[in-house]
N, C-alpha and C positions, 0 to 999 in steps of 0.2 A: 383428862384423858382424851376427850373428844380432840379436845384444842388439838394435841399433839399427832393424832393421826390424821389431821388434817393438813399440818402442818408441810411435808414430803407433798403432798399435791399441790400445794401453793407453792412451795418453791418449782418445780415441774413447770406450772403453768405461769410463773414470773420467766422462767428462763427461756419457754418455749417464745412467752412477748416477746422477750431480749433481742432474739434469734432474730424475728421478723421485722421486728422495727432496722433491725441491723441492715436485714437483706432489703426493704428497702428503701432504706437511706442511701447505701450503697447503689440499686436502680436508677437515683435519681442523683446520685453526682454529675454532673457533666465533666467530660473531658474532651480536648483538644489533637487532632491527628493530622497531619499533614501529608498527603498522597499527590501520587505523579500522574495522569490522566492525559486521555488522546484528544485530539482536537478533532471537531468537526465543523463543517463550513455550511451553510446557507445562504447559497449566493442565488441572486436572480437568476431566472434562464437567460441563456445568450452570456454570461461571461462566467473570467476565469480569474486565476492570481497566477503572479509571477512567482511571488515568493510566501512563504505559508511558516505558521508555528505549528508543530505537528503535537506537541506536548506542551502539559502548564503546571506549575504548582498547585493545590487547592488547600486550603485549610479551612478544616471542618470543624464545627463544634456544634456536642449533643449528650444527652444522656449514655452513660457507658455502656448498657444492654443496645440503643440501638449504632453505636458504634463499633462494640463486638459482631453486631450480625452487614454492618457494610463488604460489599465485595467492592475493591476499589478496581478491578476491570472495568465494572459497568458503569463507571463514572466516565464521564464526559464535558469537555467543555465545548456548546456550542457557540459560533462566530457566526454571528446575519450582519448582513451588509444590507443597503436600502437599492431599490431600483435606480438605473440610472447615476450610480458612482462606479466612474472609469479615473483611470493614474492612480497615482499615490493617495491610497484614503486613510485616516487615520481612524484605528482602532481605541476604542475606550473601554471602561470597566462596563459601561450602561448596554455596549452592543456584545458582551460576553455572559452566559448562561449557562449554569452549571446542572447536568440531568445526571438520576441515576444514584444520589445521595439522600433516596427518601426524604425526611424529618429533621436531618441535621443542617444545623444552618452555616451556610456560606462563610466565614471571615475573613476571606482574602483570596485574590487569585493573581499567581505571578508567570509570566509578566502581565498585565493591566492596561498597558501602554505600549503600542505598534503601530508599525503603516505595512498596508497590502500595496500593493502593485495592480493594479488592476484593469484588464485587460478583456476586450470582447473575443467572444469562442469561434472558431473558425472550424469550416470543417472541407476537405478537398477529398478530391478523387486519386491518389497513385500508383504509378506502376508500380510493379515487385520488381527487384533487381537481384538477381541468387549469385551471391559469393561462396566461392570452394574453397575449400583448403583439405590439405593432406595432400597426401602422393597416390595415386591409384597402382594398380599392379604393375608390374614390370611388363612394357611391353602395349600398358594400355593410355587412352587419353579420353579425356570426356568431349565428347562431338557436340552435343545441342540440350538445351533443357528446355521444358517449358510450366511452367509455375499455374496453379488451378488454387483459388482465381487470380487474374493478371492484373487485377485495380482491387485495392484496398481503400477505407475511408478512413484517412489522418484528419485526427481534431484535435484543438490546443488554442493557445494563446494566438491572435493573429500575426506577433511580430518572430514570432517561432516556425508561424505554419508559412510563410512570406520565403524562408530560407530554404523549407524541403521541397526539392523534386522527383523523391523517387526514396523507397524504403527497404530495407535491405533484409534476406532469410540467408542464412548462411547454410551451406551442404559442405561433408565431409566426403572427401573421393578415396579417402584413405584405403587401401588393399582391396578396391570395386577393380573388377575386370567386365562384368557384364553388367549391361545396364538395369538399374533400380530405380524404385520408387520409396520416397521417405516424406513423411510429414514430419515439417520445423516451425519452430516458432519465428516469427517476423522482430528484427530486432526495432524496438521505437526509437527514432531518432537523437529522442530528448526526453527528458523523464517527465515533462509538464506534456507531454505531446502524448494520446493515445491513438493505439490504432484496432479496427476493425473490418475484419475478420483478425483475429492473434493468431492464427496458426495459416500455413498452405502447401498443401498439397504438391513437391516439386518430381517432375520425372525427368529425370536423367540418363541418355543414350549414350554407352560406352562404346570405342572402338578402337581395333587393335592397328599401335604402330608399328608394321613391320618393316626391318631391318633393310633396306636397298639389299637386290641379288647380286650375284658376282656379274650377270651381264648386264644391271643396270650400272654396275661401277666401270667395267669396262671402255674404254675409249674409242669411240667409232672410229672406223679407219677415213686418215683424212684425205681429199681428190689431190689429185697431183697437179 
């Protein structure tokens, strides 16, 4: 009799093992996932790159619990380059680093194999140049502007910074009759090119064209 009411608790506590051995046998499977991630650069001070991978394959492997808790935003591939490599430098598996993937380990990253371009940083002094476009009001024209501040600091690649003389904020004069004040963005030249200050300050003086009177159309009378 004893046997038998024991019996309902033993399978209970056979089943409950079952369970746990189950869950975690399962904990320690590994599995395999393959995720998109941004690039990031560690280059020496003083230089730059012409051309860049901005994203890379990773494939991960790891137990399944810490694969479920991966966020693949904060993966990252980083790129160090060494001091003192200018042109074409060729990228390998050994100067790429993957941050951001805890515990899970590495098995591949694509592409593996590149060359930068590699280029010293420049940095100038430029004027603003303010571009309009639109029509202003009938009757009116834009007389003078003047842009606050009038030298900005362009930095870039030096065979890029070599080309610019002057950078450009663009104003809209569209339906202005009296003159205004707007803060615009500075357009950057080149996409490898940054500038500093990004925004400025431009004021622009509007004035009215008026139409010649009938006696300035009129024709002087001429001497005989």
């Amino acid at each position: 009799m004893t046997g038998r009411l024991h019996l309902p608790i033993f399978l209970l506590a056979l089943s409950i093992a079952v369970v746990i051995k189950i869950a975690v046998h399962e904990e320690e499977l590994l599995s395999e996932r393959t995720i998109t991630t941004k690039a990031q650069y560690n280059l020496p001070v003083g230089v730059t790159t012409l051309n860049r991978r901005e994203e890379f394959e990773v494939r991960l492997r790891g137990k399944r619990t810490e694969m479920d808790a991966l966020n693949p935003q904060r993966v990252v591939v980083v790129v160090t380059l060494a001091e003192g490599e200018l042109g074409p430098v060729p990228v390998t598996r050994d100067r790429l680093t993957v941050r951001g993937a805890g515990g899970l380990e590495v098995m591949a990253i694509d592409p593996n194999r590149f060359t930068l371009q590699v280029e010293r940083r420049e940095t100038v002094t430029l004027p603003i140049r303010v571009r309009f476009t639109g029509e202003p009001s009938a009757g009116y024209v834009q007389a003078s502007w003047v842009a606050e501040p009038a030298l900005v600091e362009v930095s870039g690649p030096s065979s890029q910074i070599q080309k610019i003389r002057e950078v450009t904020a663009r104003v809209s004069l569209e339906g202005h009759a009296l003159s205004f004040t707007e803060t615009v963005a500075i357009v950057p030249p080149d996409d490898l090119v940054q500038v500093e200050p990004t925004q400025v300050v431009v004021e622009v003086s509007m004035e009215s064209r008026e139409p010649p009177s009938d006696d300035d159309l009129r024709e002087e009378p001429r001497e005989p």
